[in-house]
Backbone as ProteinMPNN parsed JSONL, in Angstrom:
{"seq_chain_A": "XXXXXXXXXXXXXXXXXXXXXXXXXXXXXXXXXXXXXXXXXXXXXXXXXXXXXXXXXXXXXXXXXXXXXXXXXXXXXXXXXXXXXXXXXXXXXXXXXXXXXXXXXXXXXXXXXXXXXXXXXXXXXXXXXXXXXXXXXXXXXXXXXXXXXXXXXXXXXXXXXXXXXXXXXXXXXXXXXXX", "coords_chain_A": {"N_chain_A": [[215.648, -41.649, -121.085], [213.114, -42.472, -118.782], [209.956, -43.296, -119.05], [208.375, -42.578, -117.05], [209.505, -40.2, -115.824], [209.743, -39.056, -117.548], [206.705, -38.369, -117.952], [206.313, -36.848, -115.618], [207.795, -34.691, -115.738], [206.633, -33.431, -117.518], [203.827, -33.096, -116.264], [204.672, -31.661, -114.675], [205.195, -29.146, -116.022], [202.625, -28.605, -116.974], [200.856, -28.053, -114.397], [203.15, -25.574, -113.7], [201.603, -23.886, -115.671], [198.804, -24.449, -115.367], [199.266, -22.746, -112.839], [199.537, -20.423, -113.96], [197.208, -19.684, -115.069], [195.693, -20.173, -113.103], [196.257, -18.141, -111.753], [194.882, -15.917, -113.63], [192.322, -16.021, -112.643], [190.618, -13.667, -110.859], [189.694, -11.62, -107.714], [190.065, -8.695, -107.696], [190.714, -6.509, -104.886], [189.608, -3.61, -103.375], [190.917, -2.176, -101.6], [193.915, -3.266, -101.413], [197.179, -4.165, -103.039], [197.127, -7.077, -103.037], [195.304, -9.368, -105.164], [192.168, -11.731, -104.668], [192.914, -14.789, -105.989], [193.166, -17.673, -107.599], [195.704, -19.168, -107.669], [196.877, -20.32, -105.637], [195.569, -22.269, -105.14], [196.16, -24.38, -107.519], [198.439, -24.452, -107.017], [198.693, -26.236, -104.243], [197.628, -27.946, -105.362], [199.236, -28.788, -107.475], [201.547, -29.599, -105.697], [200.586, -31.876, -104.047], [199.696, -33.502, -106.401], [202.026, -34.247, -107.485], [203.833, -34.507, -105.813], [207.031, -33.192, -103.418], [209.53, -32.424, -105.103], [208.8, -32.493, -107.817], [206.64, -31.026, -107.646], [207.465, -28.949, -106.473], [209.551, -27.532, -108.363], [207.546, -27.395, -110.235], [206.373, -24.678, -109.448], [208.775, -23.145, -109.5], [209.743, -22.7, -111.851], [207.121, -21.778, -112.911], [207.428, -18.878, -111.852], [210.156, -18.497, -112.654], [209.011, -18.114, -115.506], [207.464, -15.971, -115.628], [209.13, -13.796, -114.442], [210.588, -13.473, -116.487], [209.559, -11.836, -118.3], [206.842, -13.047, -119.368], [203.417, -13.259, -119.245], [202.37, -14.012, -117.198], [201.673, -13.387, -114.016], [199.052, -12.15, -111.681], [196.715, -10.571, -113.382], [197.979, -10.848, -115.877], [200.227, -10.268, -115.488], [204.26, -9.873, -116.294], [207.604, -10.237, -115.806], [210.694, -8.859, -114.205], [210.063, -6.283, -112.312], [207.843, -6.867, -111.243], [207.982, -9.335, -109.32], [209.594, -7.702, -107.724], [208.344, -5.748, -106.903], [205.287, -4.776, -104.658], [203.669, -7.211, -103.953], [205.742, -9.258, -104.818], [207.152, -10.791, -102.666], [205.018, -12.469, -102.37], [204.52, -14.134, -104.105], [207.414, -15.603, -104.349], [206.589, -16.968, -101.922], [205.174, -18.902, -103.349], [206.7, -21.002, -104.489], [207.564, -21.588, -101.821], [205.821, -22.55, -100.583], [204.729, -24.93, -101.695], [207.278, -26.643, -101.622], [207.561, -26.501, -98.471], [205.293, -27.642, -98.084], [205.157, -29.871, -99.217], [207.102, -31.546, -98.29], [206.124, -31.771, -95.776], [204.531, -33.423, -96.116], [205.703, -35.372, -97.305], [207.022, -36.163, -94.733], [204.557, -37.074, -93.07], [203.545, -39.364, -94.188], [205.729, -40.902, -94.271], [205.759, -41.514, -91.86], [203.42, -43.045, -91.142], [201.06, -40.904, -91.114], [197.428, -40.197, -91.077], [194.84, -39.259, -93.699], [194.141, -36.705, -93.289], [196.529, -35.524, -92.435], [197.053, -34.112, -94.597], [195.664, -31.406, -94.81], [197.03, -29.575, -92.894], [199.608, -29.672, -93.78], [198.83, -28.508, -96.045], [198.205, -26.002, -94.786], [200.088, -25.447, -92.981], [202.372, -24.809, -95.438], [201.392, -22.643, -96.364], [201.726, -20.644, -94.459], [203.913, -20.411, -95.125], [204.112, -18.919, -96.879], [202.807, -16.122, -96.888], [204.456, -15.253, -94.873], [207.229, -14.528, -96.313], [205.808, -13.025, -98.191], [203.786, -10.925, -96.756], [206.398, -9.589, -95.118], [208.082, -8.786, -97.187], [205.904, -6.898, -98.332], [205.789, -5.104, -96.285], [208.498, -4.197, -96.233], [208.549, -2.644, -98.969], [206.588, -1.168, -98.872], [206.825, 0.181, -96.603], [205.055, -0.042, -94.658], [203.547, -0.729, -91.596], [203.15, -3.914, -89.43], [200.613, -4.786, -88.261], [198.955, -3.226, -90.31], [199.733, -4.543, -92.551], [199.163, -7.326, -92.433], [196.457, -6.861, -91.799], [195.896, -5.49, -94.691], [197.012, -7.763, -96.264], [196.913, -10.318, -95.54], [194.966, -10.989, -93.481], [191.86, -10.93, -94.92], [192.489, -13.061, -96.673], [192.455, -15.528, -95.826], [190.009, -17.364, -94.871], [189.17, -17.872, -97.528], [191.751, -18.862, -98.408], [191.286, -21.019, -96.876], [189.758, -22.685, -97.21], [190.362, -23.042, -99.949], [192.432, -25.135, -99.677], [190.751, -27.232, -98.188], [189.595, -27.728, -100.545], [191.49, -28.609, -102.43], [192.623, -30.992, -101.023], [190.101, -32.494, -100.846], [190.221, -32.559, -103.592], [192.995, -33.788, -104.136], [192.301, -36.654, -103.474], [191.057, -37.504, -105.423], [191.882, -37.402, -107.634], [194.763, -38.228, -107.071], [194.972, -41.142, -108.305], [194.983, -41.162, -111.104], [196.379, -39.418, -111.394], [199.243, -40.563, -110.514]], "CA_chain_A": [[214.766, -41.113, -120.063], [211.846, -43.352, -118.427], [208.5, -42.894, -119.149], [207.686, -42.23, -115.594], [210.369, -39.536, -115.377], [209.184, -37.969, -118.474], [205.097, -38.291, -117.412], [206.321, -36.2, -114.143], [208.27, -33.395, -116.273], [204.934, -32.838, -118.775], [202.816, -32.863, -115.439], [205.526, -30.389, -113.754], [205.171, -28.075, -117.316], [201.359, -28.463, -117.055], [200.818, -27.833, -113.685], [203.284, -24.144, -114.082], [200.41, -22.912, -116.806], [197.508, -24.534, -114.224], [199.01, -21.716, -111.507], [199.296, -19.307, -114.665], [195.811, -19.618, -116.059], [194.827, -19.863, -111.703], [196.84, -16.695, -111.461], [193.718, -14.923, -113.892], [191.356, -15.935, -112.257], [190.459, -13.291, -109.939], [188.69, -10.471, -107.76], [190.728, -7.364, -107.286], [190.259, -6.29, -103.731], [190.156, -2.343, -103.661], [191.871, -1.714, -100.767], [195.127, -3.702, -101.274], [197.25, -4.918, -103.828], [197.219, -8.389, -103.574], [194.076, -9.898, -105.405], [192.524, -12.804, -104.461], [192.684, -15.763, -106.833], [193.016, -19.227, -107.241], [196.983, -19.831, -107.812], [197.393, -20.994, -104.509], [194.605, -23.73, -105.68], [196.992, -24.735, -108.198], [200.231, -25.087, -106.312], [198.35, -27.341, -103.283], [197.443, -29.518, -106.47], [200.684, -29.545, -108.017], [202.483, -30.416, -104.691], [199.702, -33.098, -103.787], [199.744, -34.702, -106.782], [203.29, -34.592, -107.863], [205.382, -34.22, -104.363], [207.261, -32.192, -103.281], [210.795, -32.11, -105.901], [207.962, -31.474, -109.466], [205.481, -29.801, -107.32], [208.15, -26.985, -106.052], [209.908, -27.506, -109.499], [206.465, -26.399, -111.769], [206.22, -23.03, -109.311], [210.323, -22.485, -110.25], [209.249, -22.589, -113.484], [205.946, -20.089, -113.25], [208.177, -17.907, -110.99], [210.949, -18.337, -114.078], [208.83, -17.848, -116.914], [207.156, -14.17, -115.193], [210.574, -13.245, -114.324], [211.296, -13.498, -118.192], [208.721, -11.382, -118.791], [205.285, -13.953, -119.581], [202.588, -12.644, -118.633], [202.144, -15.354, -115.94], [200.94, -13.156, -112.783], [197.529, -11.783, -111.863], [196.4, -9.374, -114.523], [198.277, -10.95, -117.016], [201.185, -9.295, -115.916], [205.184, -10.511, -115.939], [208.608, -8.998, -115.343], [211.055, -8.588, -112.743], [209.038, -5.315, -111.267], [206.486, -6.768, -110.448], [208.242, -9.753, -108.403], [210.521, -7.273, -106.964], [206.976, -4.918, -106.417], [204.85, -4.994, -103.098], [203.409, -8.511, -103.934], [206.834, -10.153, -105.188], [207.129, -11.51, -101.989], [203.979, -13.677, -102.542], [205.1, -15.071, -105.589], [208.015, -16.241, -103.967], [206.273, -17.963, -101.395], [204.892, -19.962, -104.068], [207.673, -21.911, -103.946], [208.116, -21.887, -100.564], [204.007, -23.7, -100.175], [205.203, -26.178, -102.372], [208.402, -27.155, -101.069], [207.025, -26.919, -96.823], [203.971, -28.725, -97.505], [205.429, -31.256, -100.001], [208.221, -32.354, -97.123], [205.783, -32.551, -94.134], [203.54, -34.63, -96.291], [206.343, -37.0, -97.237], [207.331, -36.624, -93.282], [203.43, -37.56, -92.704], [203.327, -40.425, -95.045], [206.589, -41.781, -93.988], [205.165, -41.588, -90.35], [202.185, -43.233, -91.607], [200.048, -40.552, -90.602], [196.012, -40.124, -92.0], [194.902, -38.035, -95.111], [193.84, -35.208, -92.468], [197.522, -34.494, -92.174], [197.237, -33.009, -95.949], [195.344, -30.056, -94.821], [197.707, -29.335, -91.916], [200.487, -29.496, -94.479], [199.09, -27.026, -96.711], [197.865, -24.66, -93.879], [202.057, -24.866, -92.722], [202.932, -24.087, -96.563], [200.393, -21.452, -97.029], [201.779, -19.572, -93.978], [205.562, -19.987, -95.535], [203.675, -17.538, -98.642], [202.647, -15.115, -96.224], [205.809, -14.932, -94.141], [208.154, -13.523, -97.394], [204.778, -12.382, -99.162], [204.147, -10.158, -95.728], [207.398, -9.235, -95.198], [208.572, -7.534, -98.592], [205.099, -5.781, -98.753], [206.175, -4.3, -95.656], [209.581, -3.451, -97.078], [208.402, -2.233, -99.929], [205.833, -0.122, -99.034], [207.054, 1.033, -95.72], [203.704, -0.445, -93.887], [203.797, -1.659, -90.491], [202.875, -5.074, -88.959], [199.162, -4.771, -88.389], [197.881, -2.674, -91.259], [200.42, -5.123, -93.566], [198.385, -7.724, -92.03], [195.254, -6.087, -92.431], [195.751, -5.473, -96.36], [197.457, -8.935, -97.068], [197.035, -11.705, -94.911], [193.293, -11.504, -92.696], [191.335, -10.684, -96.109], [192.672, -14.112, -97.412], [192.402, -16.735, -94.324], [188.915, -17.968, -95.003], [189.799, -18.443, -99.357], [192.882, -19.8, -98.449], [191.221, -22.797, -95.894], [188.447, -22.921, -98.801], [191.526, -23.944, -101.461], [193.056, -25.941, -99.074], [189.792, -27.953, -98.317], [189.258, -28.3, -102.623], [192.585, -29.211, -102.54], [192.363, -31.933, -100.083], [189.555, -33.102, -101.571], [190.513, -32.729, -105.048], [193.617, -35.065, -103.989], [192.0, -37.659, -103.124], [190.194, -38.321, -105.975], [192.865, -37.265, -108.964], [195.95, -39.002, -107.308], [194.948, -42.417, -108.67], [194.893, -40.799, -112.175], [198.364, -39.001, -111.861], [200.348, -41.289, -110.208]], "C_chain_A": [[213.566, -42.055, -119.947], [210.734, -42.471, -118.981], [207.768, -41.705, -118.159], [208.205, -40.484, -115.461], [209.433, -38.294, -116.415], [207.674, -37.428, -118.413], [205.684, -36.71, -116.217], [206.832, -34.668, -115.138], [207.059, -32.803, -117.154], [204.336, -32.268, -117.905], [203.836, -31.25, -114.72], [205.114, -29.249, -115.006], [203.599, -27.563, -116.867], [200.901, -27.716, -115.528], [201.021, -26.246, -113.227], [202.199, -23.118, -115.225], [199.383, -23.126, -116.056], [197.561, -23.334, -113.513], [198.804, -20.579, -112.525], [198.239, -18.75, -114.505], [194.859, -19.409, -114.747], [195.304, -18.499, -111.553], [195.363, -15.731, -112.056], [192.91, -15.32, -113.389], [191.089, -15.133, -110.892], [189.784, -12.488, -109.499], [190.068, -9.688, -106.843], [189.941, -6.715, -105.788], [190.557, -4.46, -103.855], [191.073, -1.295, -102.329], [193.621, -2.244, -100.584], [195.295, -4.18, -102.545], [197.25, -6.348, -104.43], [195.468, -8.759, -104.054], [193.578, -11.53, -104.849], [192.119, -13.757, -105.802], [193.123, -17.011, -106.753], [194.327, -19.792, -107.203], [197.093, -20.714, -106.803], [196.578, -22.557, -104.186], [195.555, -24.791, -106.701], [198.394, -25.347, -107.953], [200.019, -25.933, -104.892], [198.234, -28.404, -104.402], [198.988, -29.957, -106.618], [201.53, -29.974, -106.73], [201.835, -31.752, -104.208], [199.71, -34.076, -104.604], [201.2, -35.256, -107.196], [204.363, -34.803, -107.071], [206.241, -33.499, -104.608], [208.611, -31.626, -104.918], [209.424, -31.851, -107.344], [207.177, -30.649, -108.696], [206.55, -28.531, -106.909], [208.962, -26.867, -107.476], [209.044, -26.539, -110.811], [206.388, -24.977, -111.064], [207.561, -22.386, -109.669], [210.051, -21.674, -111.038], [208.131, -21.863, -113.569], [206.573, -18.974, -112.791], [209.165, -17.635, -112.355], [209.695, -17.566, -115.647], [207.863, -15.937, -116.303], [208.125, -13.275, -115.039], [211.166, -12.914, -115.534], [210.324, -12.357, -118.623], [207.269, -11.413, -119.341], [204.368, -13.395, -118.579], [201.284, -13.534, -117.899], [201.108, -15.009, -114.67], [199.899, -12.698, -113.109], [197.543, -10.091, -112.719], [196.916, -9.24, -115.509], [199.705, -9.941, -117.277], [203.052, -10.128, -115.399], [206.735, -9.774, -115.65], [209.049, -9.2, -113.502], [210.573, -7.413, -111.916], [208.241, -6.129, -110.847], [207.11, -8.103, -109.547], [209.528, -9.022, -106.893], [209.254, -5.8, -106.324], [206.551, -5.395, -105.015], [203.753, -6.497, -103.001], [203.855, -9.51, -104.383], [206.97, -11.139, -104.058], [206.264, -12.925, -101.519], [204.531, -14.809, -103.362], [206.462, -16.051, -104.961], [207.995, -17.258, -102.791], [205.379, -18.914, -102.13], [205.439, -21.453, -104.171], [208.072, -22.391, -102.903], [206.624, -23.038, -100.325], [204.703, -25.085, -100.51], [206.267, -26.907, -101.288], [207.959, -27.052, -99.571], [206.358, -28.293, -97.032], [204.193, -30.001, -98.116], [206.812, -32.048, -98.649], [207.535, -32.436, -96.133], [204.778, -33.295, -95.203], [204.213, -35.821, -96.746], [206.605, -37.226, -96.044], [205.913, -37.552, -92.759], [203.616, -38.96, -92.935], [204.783, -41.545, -94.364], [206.713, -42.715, -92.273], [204.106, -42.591, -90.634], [200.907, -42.496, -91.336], [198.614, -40.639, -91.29], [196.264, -38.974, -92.817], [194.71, -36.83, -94.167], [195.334, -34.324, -92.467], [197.762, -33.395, -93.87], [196.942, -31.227, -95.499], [196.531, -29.412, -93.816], [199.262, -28.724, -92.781], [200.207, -28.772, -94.979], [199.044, -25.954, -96.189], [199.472, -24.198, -93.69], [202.635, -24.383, -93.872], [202.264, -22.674, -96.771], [201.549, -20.326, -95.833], [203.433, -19.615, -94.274], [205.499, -19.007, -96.591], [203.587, -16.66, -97.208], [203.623, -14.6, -95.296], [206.453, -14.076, -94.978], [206.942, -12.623, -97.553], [204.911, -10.649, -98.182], [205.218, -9.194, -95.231], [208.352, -8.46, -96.102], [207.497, -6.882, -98.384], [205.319, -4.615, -97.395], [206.914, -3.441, -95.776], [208.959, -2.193, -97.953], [207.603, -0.661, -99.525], [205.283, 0.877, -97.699], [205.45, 0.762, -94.535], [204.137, -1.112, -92.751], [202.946, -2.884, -90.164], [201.359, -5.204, -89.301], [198.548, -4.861, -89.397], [198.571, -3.883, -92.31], [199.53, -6.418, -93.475], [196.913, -8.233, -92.582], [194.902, -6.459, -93.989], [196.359, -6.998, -96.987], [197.304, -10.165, -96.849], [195.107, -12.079, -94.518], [192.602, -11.364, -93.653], [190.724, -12.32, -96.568], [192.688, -15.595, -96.405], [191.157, -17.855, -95.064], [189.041, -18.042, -96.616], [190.603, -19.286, -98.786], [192.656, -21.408, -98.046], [190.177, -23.216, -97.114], [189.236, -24.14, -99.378], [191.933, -24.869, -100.529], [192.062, -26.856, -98.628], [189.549, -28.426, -99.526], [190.204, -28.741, -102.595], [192.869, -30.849, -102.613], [191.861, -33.203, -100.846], [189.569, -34.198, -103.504], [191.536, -34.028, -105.351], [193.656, -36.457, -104.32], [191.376, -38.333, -104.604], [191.297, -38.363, -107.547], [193.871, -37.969, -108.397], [195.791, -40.156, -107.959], [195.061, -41.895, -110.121], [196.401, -40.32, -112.221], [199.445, -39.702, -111.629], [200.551, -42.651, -111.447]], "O_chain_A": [[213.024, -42.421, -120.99], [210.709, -41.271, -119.254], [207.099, -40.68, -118.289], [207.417, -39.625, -115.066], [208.815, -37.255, -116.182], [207.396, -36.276, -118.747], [205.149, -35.611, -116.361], [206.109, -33.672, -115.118], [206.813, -31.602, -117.264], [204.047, -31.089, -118.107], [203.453, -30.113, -114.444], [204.559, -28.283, -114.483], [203.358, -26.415, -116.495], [200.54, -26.554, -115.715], [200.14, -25.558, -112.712], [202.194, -21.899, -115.396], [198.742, -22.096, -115.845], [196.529, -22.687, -113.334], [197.995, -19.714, -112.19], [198.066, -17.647, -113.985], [193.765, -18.847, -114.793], [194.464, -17.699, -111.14], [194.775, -14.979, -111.278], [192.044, -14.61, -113.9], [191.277, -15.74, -109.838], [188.949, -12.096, -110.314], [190.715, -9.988, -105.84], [188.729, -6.511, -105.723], [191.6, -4.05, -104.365], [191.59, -0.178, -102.293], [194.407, -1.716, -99.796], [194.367, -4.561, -103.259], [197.323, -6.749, -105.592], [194.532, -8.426, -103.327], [194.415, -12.408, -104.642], [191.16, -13.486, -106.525], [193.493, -17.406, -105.647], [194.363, -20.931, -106.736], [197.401, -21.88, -107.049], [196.818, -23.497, -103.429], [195.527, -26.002, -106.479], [199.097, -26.24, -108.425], [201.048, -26.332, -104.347], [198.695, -29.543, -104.316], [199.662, -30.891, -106.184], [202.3, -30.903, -106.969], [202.586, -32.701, -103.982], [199.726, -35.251, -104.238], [201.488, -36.452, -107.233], [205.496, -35.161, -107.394], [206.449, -33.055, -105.737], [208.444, -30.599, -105.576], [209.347, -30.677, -107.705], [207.017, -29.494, -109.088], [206.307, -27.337, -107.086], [208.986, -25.668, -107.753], [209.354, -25.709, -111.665], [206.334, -24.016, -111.831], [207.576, -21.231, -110.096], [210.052, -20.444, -111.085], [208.163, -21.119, -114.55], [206.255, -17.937, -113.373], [208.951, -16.642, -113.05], [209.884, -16.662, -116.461], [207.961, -14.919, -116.989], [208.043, -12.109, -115.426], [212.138, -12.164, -115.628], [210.651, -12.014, -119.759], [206.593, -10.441, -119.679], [204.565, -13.151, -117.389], [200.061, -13.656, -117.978], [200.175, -15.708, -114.277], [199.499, -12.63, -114.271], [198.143, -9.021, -112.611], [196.817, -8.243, -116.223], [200.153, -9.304, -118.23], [203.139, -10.812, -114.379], [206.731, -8.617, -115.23], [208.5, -9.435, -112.425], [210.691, -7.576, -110.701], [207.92, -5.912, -109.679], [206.477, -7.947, -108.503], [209.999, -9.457, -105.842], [209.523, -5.063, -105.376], [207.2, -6.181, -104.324], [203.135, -6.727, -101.961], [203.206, -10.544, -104.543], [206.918, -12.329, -104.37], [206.531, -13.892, -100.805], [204.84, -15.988, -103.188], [206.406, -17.262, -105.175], [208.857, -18.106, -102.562], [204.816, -19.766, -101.443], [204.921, -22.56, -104.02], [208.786, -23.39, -102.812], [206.686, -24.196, -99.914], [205.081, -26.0, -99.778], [205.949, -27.596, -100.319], [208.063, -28.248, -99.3], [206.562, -29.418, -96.577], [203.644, -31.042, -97.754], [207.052, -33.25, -98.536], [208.027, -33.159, -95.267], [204.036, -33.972, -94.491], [203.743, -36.958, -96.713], [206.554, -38.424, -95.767], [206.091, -38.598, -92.134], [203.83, -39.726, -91.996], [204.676, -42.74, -94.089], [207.252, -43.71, -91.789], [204.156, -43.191, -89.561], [199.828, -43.088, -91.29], [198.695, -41.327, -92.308], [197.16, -38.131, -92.85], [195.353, -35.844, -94.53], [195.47, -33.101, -92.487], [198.402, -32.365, -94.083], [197.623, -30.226, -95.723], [196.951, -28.396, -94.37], [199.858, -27.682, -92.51], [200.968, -27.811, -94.858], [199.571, -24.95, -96.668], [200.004, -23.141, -94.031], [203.471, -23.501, -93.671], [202.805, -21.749, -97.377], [202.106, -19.344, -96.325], [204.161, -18.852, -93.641], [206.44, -18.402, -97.105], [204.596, -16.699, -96.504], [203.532, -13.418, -94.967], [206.427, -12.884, -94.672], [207.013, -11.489, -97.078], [205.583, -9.66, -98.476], [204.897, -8.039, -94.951], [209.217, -7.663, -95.739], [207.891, -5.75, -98.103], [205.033, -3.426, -97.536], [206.665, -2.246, -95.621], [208.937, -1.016, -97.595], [207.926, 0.497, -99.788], [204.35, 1.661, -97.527], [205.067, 1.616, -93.736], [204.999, -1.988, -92.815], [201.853, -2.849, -90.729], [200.93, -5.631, -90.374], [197.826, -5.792, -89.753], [197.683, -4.243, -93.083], [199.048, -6.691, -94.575], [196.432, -9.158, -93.236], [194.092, -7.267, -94.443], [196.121, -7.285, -98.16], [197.48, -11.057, -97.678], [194.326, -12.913, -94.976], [192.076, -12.443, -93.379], [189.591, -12.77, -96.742], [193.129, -16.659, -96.841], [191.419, -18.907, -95.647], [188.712, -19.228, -96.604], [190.249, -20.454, -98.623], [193.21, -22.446, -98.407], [190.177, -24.289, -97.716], [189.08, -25.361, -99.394], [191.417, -25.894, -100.975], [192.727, -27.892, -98.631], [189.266, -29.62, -99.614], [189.966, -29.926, -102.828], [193.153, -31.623, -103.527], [192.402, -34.226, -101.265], [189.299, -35.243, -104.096], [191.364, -34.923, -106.178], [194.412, -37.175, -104.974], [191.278, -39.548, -104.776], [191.341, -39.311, -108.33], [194.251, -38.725, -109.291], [196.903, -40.378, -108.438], [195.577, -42.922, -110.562], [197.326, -40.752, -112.909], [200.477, -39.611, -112.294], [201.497, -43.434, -111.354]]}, "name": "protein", "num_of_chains": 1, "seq": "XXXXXXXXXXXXXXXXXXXXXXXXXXXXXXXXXXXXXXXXXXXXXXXXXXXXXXXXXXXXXXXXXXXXXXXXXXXXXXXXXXXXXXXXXXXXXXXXXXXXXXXXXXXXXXXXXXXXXXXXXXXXXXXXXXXXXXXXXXXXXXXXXXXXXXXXXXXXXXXXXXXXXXXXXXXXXXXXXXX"}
């Protein structure tokens, strides 16, 4: 095994405990279940700095190790309930951020587009979380469009462009270090 290969699998490991450890960090909203916190800070990094195949690889692997039971998600909590609960569907757009925004930013790059197209890319991953995320909590909990909306999505708009601005930023200045 290369060096390189093996650098990328450590960073992919490290990266799945980054969204963990972003997973606690949070503020419980009291009208809905989703909280907001920083994971989604965590999985713009790991797809930014690692692209897309380790960056959607380390959320597998946080998605895997909660699924086992690690007490990975927000509140320190893991288990198939709670990804099959009314904010499983988030979690699984974890993977989906990753994997969108890591393929239009190699489409960018291969285009030669500017760094601006980063944010653009994570804004298009972010809304591949809220599509499933949205969509099961509806399921789940029998809520229609709006209020589902309401409690899960408009809350989190203005955080989300936040992380995705730190992100951005953050990018720029750590890729020369990870790559």
């Amino acid at each position: 095994m290369s060096n390189s290969k093996l650098k990328k699998q450590i960073l992919c490991a490290l990266f799945a405990a980054l969204t963990a450890i972003f997973s606690q960090i949070l503020i419980p909203l009291p009208f809905t279940p989703v909280p907001i916190n920083l994971a989604t800070l965590a999985i713009f990094l790991s797809t930014t700095l690692l692209g897309t195949y380790y960056g959607t690889l380390s959320q597998i692997l946080y998605l895997l190790l909660g699924l086992v039971g690690l007490p990975v998600f927000a509140h320190f909590s893991g288990g198939a309930s709670i990804v099959l609960g009314p904010t499983g569907g988030y979690l699984i757009g974890y993977v989906l951020i990753a994997l969108v925004s890591g393929l239009l930013i190699e489409l960018s790059q291969k285009q030669g587009y500017a760094f601006l197209t980063l944010p653009v890319a994570l804004a298009a991953g972010m809304l591949f979380c809220y599509l499933p995320g949205t969509l099961w909590f509806m399921y789940v909990t029998h809520t229609k469009l709006l209020p589902a909306l309401s409690l899960c999505v408009f809350p989190f708009l203005l955080g989300d462009a936040l992380k995705i601005i730190t992100a951005t930023i953050l990018t720029k200045k750590l890729k020369k270090h990870i790559s």
